[in-house]
BAFI-3210 file (N, C-alpha, C; in Angstrom, 3 decimals, decimal comma, padded with zeros to 6 digits):
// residues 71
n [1|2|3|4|5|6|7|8|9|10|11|12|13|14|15|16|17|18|19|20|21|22|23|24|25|26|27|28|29|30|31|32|33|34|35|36|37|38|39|40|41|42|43|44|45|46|47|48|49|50|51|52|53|54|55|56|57|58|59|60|61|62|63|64|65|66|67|68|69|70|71]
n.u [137,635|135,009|135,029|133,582|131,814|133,362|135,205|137,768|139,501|140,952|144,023|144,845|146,430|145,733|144,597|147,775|148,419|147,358|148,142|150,865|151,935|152,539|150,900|150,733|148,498|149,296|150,273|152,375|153,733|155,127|154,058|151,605|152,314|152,371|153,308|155,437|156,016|156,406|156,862|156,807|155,582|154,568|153,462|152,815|150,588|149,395|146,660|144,833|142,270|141,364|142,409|140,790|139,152|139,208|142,152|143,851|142,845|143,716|146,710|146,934|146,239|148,728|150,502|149,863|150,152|152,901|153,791|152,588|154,445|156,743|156,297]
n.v [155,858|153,580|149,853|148,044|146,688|145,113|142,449|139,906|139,276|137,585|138,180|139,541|139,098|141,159|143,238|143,909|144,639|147,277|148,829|151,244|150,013|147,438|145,898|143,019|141,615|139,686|137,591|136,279|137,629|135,697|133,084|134,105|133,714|135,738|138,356|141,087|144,816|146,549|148,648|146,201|144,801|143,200|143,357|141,318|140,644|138,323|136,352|138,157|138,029|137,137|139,030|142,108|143,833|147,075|146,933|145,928|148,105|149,661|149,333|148,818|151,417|152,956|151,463|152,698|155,794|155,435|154,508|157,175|158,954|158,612|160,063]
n.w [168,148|167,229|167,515|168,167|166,457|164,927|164,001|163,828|161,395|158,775|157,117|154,037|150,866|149,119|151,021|152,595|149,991|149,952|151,713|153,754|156,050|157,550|160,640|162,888|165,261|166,742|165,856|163,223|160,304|158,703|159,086|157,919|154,988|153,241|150,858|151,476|151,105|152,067|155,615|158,336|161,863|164,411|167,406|169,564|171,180|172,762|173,465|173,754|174,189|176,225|177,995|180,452|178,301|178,394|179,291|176,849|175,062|175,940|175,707|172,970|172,542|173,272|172,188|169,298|169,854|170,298|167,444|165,977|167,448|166,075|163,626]
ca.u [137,168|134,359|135,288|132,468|131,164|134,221|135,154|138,990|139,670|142,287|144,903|145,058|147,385|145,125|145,000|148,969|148,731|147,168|149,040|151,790|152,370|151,302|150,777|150,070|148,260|149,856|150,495|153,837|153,432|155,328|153,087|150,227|152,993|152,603|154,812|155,388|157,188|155,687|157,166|156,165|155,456|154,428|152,998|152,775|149,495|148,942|145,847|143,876|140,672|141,167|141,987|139,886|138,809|139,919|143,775|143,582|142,798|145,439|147,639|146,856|146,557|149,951|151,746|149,332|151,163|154,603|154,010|152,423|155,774|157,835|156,359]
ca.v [154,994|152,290|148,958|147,486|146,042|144,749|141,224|139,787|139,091|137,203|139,159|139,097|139,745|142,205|144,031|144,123|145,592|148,747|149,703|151,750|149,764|146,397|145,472|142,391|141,526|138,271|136,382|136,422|137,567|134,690|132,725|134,017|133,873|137,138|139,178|142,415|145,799|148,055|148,076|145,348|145,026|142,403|143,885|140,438|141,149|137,264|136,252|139,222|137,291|136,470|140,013|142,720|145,028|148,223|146,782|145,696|148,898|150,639|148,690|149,166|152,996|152,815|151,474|153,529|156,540|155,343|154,855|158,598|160,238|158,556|160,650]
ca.w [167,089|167,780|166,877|168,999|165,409|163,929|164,157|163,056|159,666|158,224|156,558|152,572|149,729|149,078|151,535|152,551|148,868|149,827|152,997|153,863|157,063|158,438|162,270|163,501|167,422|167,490|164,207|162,193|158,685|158,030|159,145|156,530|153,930|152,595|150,294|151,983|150,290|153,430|157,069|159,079|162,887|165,464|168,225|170,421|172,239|172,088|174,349|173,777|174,297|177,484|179,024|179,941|176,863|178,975|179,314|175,558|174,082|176,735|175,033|171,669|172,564|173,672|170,792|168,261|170,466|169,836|166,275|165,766|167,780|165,098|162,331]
c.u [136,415|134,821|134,655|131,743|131,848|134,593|136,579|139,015|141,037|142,830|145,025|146,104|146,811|144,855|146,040|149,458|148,596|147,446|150,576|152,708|151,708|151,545|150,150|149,831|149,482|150,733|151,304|153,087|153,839|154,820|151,811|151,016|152,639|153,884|154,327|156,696|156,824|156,572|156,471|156,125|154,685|154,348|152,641|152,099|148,772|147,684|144,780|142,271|140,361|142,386|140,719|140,303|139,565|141,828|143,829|143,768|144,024|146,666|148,167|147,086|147,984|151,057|150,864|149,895|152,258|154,787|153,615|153,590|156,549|157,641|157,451]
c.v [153,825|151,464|148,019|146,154|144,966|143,269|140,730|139,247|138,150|138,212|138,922|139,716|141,334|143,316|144,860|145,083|147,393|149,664|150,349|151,179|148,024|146,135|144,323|142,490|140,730|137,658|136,890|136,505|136,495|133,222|132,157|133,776|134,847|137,733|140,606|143,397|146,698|147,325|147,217|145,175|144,587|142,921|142,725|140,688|139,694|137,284|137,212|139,051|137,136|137,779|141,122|143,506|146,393|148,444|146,605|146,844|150,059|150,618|149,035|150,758|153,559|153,162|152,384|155,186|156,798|155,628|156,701|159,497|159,489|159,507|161,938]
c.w [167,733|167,008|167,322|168,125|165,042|164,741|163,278|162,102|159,539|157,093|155,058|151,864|149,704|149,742|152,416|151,035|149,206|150,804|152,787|155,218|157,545|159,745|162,513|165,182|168,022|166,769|163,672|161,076|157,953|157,838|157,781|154,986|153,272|152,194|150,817|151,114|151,249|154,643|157,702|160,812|163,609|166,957|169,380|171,620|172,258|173,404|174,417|174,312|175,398|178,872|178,658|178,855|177,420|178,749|177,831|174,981|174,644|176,191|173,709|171,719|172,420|172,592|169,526|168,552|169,650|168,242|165,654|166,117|166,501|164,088|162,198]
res [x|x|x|x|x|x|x|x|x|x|x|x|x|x|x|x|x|x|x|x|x|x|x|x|x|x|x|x|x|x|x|x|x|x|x|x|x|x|x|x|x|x|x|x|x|x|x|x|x|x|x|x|x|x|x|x|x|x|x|x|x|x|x|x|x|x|x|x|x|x|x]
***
């Protein structure tokens, strides 16, 4: 998946509505104050900005992994 384009968003009601799952990098949901009825999951990849892109997406690969063997 390229994501070369994409650029971070802040998180909305709206779209916590239409998931089955949410993940944050860094940021507590409690934080954004959001009402959640889906699993939630903090992935504490804080700093992201300031490694390389390669380790980053290793990372992310990683736990996108873990979550797929759970199904």
């Amino acid at each position: 998946m390229d994501i070369s384009g994409g650029a971070p968003r802040l998180l909305t009601q709206e779209m916590v509505d239409r998931t089955s799952r949410v993940i944050t990098m860094d940021c507590s949901l409690d934080e954004a104050c959001l009402a959640t009825t889906v699993p939630t999951a903090g992935w504490g990849l804080a700093d992201a900005a300031d490694r390389p892109i390669a380790e980053v997406r290793d990372l992310i690969e990683q736990k996108v992994r873990g979550l797929l063997a759970e199904r």
